[in-house]
C-alpha positions as CSV (number, residue, x, y, z in Angstrom):
1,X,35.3,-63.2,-30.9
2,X,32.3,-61.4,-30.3
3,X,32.3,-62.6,-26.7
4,X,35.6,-61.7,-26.4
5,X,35.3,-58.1,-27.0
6,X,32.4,-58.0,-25.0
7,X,33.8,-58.6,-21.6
8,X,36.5,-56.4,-22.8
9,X,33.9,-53.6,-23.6
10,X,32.1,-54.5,-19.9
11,X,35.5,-54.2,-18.5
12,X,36.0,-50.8,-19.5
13,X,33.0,-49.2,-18.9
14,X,33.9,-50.7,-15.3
15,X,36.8,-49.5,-15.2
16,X,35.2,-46.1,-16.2
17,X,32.9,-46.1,-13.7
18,X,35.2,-46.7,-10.8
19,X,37.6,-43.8,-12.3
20,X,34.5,-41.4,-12.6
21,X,33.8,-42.7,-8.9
22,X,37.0,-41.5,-8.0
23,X,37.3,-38.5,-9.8
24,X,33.6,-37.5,-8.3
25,X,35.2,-38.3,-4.6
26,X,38.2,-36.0,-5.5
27,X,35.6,-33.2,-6.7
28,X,33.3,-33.3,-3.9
29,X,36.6,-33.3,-1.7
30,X,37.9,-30.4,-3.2
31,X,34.5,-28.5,-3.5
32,X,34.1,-29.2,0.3
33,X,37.3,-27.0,0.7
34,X,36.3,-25.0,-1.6
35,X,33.3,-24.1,0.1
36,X,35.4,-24.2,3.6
37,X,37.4,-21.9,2.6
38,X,34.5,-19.4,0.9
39,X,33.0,-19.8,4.5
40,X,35.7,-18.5,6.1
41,X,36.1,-15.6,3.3
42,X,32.6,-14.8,4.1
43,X,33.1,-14.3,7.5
44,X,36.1,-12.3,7.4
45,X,34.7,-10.0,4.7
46,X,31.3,-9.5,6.1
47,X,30.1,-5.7,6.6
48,X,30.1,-3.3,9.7
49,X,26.8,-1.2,9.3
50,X,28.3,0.6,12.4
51,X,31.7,1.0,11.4
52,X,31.8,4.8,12.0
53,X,29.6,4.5,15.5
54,X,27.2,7.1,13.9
55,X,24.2,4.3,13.3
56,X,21.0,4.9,14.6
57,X,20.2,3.2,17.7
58,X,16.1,2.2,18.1
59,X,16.4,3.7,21.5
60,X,16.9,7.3,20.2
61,X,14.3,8.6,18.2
62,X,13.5,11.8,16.1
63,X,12.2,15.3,17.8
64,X,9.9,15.9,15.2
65,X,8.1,12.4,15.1
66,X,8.2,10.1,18.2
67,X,7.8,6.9,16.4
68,X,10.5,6.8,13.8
69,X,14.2,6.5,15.0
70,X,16.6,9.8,13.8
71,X,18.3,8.7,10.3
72,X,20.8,10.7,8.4
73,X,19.3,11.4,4.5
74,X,22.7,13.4,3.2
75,X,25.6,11.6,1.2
76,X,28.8,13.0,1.9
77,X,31.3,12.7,-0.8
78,X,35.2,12.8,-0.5
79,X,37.9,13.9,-3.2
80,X,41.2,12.8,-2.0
81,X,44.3,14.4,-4.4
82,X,47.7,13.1,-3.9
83,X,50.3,16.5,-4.4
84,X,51.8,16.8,-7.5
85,X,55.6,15.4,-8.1
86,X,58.1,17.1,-6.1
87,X,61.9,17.0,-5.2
88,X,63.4,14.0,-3.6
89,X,66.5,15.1,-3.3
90,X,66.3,16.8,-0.2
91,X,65.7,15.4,3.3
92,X,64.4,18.2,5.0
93,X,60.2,19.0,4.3
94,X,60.7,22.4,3.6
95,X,63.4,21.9,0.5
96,X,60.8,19.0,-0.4
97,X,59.1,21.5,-3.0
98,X,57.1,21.2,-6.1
99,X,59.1,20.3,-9.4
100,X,57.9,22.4,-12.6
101,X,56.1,19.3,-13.8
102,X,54.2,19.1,-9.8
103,X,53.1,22.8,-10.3
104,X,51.4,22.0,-13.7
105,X,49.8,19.0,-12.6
106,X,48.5,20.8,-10.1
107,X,46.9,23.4,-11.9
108,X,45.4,20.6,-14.6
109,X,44.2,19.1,-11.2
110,X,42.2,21.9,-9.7
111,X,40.6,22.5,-13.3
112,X,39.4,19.2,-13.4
113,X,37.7,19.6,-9.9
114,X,36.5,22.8,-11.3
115,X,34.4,20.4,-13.7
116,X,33.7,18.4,-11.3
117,X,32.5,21.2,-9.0
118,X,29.8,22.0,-11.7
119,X,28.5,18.5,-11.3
120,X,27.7,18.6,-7.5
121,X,24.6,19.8,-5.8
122,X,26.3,22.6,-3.3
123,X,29.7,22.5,-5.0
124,X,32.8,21.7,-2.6
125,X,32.1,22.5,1.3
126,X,35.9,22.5,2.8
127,X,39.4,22.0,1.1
128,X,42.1,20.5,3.9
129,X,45.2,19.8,3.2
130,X,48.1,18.6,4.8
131,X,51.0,20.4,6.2
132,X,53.6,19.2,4.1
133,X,55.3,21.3,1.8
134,X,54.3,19.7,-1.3
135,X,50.4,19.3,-0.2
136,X,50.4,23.3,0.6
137,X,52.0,24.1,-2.5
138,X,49.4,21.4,-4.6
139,X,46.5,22.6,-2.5
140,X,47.9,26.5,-3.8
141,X,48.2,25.4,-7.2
142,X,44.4,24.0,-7.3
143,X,42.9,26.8,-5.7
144,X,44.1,28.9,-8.6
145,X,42.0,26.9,-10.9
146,X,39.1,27.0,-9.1
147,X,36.1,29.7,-9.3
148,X,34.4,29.2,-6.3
149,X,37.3,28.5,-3.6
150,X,35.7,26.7,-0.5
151,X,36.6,27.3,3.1
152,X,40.3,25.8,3.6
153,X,41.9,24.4,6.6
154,X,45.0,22.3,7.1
155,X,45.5,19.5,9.4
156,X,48.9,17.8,10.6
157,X,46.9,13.9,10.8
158,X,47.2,14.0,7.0
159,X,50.9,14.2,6.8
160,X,52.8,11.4,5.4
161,X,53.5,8.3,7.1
162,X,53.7,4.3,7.4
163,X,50.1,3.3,8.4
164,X,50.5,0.1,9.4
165,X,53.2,-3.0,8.4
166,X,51.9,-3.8,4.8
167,X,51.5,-7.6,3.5
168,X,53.5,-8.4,1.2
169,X,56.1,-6.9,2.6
170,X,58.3,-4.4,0.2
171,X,62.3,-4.8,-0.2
172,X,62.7,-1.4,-1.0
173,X,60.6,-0.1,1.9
174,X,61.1,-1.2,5.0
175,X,60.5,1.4,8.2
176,X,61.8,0.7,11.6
177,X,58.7,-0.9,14.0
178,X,58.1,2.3,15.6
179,X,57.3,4.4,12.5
180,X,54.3,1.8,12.4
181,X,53.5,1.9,15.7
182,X,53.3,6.0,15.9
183,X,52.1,7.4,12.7
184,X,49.7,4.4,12.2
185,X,48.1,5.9,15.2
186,X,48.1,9.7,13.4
187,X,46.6,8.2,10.0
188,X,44.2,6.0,11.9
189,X,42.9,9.1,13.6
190,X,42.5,11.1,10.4
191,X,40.5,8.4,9.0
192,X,38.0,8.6,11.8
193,X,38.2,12.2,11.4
194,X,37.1,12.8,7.6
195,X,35.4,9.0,7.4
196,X,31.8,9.1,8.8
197,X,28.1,9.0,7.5
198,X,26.2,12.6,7.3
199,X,24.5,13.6,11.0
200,X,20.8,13.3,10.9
201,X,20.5,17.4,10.8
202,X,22.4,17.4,7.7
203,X,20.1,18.2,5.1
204,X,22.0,18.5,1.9
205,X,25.1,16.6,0.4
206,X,28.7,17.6,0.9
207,X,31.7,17.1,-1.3
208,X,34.8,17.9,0.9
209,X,38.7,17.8,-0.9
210,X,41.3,16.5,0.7
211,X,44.7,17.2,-0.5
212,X,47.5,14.5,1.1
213,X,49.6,11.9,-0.1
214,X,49.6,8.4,-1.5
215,X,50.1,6.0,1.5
216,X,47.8,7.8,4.0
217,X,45.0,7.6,0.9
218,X,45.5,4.1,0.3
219,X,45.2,3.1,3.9
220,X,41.8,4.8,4.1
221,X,40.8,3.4,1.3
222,X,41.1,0.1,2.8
223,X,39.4,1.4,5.9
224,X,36.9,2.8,3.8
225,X,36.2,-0.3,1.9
226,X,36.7,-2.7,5.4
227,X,39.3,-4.0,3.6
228,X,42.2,-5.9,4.9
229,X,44.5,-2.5,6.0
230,X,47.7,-4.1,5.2
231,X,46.9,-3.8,1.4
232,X,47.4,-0.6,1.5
233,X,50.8,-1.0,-0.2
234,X,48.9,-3.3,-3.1
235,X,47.7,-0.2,-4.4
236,X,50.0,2.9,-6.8
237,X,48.6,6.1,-6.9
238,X,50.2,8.7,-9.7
239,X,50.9,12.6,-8.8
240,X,48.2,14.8,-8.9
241,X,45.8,11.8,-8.9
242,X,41.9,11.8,-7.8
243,X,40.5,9.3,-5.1
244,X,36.4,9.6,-5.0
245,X,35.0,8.2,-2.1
246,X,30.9,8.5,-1.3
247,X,29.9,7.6,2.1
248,X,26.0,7.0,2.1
249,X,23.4,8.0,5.0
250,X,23.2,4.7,5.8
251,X,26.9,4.0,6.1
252,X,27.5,2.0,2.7
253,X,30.5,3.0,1.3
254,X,31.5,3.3,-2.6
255,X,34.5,3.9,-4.1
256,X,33.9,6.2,-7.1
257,X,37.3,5.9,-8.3
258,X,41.0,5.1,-7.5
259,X,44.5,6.9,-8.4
260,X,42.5,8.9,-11.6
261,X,45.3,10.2,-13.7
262,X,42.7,10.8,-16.9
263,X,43.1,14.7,-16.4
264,X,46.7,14.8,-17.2
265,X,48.1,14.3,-20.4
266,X,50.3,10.8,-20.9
267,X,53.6,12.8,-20.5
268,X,52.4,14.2,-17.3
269,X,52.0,11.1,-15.3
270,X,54.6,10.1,-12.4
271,X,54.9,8.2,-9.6
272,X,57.4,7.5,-7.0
């Protein structure tokens, strides 16, 4: 009997074996994917140090000192504000005003920056805005809260627009091909506008607002990030929201924060 349940005992810790042999084929299988696959990930995601075509070249080198190449030393950070909620009832961008509820989140939003502003090292350098009706009247609303206004400019690149074809596609947004192909162009421009490391003669940090709207901030966020642009649609930003972007002097990029709503009180928060 003893025999007997011997073999049987040999048997299974034969049988063991081979199905741990098996199962250690099928994990070195899959982690040979696995790592595959994480190569490939690595290789689309890694980082541009010269995305912005701003980073010092060895050839060029500093006025003051002929052996050490020219090197910015300045952050410059970004505050992008999406308007506050307006009217969607209207077709034309004039009639597209502020609701009551936009012009109050407005005004929450510029005191907020006005906190903010105290935080800084040189307070806010510019304040642009885009030319729709609802950015004026936001950017209007804000400067009303603030107590030091900076210089402010406006600039038709940030208006509203489809960026470029976002993945996953949306079934409840679905613009004709040549939206894409035109005012992708606009936004891209914009981004390579505002988006760039401090010059080497820029001594001092910056903190420049931007007041736009939510797709043309989520696309440069991705750009920002050298993330995959077509997620820009992945993203929801609420009215009156705050977008921090720092761009370093040697072109590493951090995002501060996304879509902040915090400022508003709970009843105040919309989307669309």
């Amino acid at each position: 009997m003893a025999h007997y349940l011997g073999r049987i005992w040999r048997g299974a810790i034969l049988f063991a074996g081979s199905g741990a042999t098996l199962a250690m084929v099928a994990m070195s299988y899959d982690g040979d994917k696995r790592t595959e696959n994480s190569n490939k990930l690595r290789a689309l995601t890694r980082w541009d140090d010269n995305w912005d075509r701003r980073a010092p070249s060895p050839d060029v080198v500093d006025s003051t000192d002929g052996n050490k190449p020219t090197k910015a030393t300045a952050s410059r950070h970004l505050i992008l504000i999406r308007h506050g909620q307006y009217d969607m009832t209207h077709k034309p961008d004039e009639l597209r005003t502020l609701t009551q509820l936009g012009h109050q989140q407005a005004v929450i939003t510029g005191k907020r920056l006005k906190e903010l502003q105290a935080t800084t090292s040189n307070g806010y350098n510019a304040l642009i805005h885009s030319t729709m009706k609802r950015a004026i009247e936001t950017t209007n609303d804000v400067i009303s809260s603030l107590e030091v206004v900076p210089p402010v400019s406006s600039c038709d690149m940030l208006r509203e627009g489809s960026p470029c074809k976002p993945e996953p596609t949306s079934s409840l947004w679905k613009p004709q091909e040549h939206k894409f192909y035109q005012e992708g162009a606009r936004i891209e421009a914009a981004f390579r506008k505002y988006f760039y490391r401090a010059n080497p003669e820029q001594k001092s940090d910056t903190t420049d607002i931007i007041v736009c709207h939510a797709n043309v901030i989520r696309y440069f966020v991705c750009r920002a990030l050298q993330l995959p642009p077509e997620a820009w649609l992945r993203m929801s930003l609420a009215h009156c929201s705050i977008t921090r972007i720092t761009i370093r002097p040697n072109g590493r990029v951090t995002l501060k924060g996304l879509g902040d709503a915090g400022h508003l009180p709970a009843n105040m928060i919309t989307y669309s």
